[in-house]
Backbone bond lengths (Angstrom), bond angles and torsions (degrees), N, CA, C in turn:
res aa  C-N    CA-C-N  psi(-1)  N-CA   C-N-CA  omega(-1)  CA-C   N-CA-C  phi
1 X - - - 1.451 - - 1.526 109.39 -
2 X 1.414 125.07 125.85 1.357 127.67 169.79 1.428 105.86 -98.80
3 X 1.610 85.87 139.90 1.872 97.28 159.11 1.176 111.44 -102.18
4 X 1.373 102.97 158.57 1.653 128.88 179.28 1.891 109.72 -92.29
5 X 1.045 102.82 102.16 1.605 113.10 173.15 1.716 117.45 -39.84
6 X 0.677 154.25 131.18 1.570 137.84 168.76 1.276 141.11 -106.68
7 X 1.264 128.33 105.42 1.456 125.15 -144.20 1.866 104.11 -62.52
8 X 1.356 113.75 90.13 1.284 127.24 173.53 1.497 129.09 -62.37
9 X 1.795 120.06 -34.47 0.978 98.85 -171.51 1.483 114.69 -114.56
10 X 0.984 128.37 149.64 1.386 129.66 -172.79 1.644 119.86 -118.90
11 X 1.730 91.69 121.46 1.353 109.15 173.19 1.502 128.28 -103.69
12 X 1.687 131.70 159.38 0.909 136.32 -158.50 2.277 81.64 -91.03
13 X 1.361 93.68 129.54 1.926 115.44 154.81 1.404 121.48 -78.12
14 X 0.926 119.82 105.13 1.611 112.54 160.15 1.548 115.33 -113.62
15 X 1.409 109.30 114.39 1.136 109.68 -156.45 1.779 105.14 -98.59
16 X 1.283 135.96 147.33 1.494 136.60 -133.90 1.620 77.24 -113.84
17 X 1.469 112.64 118.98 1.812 121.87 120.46 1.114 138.92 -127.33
18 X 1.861 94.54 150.24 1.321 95.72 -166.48 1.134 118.02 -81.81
19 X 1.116 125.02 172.93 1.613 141.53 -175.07 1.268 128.16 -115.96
20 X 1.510 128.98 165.11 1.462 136.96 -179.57 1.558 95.83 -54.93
21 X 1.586 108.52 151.13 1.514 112.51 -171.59 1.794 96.37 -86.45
22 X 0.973 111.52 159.28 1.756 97.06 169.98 1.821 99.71 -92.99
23 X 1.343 87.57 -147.56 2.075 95.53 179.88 1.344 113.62 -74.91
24 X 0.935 107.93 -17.13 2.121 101.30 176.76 1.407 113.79 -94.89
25 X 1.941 104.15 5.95 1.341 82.00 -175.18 1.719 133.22 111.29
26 X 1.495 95.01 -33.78 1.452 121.52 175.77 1.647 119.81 -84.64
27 X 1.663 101.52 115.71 1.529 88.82 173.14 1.525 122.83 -81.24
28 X 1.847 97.06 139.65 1.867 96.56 152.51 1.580 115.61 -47.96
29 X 1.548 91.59 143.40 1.458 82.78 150.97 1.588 111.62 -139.38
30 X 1.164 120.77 168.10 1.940 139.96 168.02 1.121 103.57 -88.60
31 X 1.173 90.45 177.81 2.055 124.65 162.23 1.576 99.05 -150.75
32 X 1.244 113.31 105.60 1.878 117.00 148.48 1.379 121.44 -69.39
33 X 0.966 143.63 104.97 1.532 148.27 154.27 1.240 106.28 -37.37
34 X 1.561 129.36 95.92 1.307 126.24 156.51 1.608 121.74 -38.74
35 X 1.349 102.45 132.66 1.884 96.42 164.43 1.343 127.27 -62.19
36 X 1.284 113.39 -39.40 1.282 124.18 173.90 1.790 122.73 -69.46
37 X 1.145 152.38 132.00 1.427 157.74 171.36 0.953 93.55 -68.15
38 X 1.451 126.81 143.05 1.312 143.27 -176.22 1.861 105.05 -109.82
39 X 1.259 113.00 119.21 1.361 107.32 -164.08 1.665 110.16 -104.79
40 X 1.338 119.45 150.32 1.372 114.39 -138.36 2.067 72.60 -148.95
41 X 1.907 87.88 150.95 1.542 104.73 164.77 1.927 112.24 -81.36
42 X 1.319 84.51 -41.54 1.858 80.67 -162.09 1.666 80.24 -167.44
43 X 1.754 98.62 151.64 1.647 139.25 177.81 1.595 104.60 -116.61
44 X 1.569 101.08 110.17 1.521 96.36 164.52 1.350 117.11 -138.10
45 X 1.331 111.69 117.29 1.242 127.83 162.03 1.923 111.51 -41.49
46 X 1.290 93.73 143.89 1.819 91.06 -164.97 1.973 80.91 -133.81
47 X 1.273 112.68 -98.89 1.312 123.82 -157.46 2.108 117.14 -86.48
48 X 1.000 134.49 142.04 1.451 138.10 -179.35 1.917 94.33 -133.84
49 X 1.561 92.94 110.39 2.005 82.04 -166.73 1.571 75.86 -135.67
50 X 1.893 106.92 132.73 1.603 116.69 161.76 1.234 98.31 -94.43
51 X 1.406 137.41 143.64 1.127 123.41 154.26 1.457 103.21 -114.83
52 X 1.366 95.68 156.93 1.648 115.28 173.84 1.866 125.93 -47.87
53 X 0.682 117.58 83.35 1.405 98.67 177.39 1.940 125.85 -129.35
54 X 0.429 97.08 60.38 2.338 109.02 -169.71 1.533 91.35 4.34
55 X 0.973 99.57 109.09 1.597 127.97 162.14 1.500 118.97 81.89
56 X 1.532 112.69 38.18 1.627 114.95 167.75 1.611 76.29 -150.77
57 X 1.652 86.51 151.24 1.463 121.51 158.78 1.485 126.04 -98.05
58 X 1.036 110.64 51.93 1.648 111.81 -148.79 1.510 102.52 -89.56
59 X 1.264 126.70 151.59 0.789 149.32 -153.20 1.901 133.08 -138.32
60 X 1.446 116.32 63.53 1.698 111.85 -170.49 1.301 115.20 -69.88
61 X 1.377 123.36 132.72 1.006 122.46 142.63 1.810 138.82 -110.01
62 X 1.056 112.91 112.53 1.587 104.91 173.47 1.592 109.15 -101.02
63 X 1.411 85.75 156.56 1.495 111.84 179.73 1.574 116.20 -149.64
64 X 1.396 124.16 160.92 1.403 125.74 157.69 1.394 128.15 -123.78
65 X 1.108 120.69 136.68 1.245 145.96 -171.70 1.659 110.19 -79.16
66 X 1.306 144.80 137.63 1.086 150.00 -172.94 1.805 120.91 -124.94
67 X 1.535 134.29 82.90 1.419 129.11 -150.25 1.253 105.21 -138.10
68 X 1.265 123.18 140.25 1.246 136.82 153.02 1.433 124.72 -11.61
69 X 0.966 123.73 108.93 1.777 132.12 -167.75 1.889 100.31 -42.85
70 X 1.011 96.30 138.91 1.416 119.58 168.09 2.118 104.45 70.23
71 X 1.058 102.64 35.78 1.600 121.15 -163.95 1.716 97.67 -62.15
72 X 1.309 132.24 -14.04 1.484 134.20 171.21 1.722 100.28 85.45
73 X 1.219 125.61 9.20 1.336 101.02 169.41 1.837 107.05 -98.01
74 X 1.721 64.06 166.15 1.768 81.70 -160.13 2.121 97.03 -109.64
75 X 1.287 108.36 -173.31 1.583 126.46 160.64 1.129 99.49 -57.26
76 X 1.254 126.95 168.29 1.696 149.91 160.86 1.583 106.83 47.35
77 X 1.603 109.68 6.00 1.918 101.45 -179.01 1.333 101.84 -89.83
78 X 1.208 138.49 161.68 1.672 154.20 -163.14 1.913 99.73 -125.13
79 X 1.282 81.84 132.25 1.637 95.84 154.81 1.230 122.26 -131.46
80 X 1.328 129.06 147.16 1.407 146.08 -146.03 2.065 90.28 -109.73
81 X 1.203 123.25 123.49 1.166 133.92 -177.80 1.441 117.76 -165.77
82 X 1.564 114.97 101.44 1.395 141.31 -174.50 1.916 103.13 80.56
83 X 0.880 110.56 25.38 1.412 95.97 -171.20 1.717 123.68 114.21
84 X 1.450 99.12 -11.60 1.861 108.34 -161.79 1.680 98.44 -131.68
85 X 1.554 97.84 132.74 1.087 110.29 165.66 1.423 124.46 -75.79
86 X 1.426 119.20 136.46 1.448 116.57 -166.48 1.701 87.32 -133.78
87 X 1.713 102.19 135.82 1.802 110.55 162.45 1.276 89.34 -85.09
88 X 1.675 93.55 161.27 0.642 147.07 145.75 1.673 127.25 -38.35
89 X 1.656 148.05 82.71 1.218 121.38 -178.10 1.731 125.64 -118.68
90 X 1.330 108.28 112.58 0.656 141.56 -140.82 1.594 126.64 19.35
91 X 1.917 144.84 -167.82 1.299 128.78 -137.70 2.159 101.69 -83.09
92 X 1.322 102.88 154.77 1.242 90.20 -168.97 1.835 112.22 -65.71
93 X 1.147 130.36 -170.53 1.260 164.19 -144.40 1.484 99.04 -123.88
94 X 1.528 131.79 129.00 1.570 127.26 136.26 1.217 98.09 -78.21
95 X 1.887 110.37 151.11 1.375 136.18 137.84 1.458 106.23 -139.92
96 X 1.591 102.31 -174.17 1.284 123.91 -172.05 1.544 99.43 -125.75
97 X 1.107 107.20 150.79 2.073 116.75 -166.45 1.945 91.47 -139.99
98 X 1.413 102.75 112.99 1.300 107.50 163.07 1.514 119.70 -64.14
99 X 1.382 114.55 6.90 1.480 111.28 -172.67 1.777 93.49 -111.57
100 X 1.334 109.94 -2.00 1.473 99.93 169.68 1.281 122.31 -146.28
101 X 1.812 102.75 54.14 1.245 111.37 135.85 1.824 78.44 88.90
102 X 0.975 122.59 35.44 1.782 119.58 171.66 1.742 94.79 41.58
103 X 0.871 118.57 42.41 1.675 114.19 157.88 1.527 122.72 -90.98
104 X 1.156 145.47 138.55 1.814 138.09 -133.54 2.010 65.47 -106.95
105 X 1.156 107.07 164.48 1.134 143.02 176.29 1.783 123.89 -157.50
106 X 1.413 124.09 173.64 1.522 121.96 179.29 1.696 96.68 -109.56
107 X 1.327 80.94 153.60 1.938 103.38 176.20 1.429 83.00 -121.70
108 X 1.424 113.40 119.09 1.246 134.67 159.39 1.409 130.65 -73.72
109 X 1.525 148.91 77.02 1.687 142.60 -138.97 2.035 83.39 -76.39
110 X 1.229 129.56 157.26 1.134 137.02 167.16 1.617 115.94 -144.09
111 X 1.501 104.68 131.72 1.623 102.21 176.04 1.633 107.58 -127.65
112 X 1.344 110.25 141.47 1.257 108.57 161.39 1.898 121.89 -124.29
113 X 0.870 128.88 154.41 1.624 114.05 -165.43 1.993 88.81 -140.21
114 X 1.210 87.94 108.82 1.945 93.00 169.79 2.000 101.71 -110.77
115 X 1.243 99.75 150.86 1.102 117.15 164.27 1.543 114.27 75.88
């Protein structure tokens, strides 16, 4: 008998539009805050990378996100998790999770860049 995992935790969606280009050409862009929480299996932190650069302290972080197949996120949309905004990088991933019953689900890539 298999069990079905249940996507428990819930994150804030901000879903990416784009905008009028200005004079160079370049589009604005938004973030809409979905109404709905976007519900997720599991958050995992993967990489913490400083890179070198003379006169920033900058700071990457990636992570991946773990959701229910066909979860509607897209490239360039943000999710809100512990407090920190994370993009979106680029469209998610199918897999399959033996903890839910071989059902395909999305692997979400996530970046955040402080400092």
């Amino acid at each position: 008998m298999r069990t079905r995992r249940r996507a428990a935790l819930a994150v804030s969606h901000h879903r990416y539009v784009p905008g009028e280009q200005d004079e160079l050409g370049i589009p604005s862009s938004s973030w809409v805050r979905l109404p709905d929480p976007l519900m997720i299996y599991e958050f995992e932190p993967v990489v913490v990378t400083e890179p070198a650069m003379n006169g920033h302290h900058r700071i990457i972080h990636t992570a991946r996100v773990y959701a229910p197949f066909s979860s509607g996120v897209r490239a360039r949309d943000r999710l809100e998790l512990a407090g920190k905004l994370y993009e979106v990088v680029g469209d998610p991933l199918q897999w399959s999770n033996r903890h839910s019953g071989y059902i395909a689900g999305d692997v979400i890539n996530l970046k955040l860049i402080e400092g």
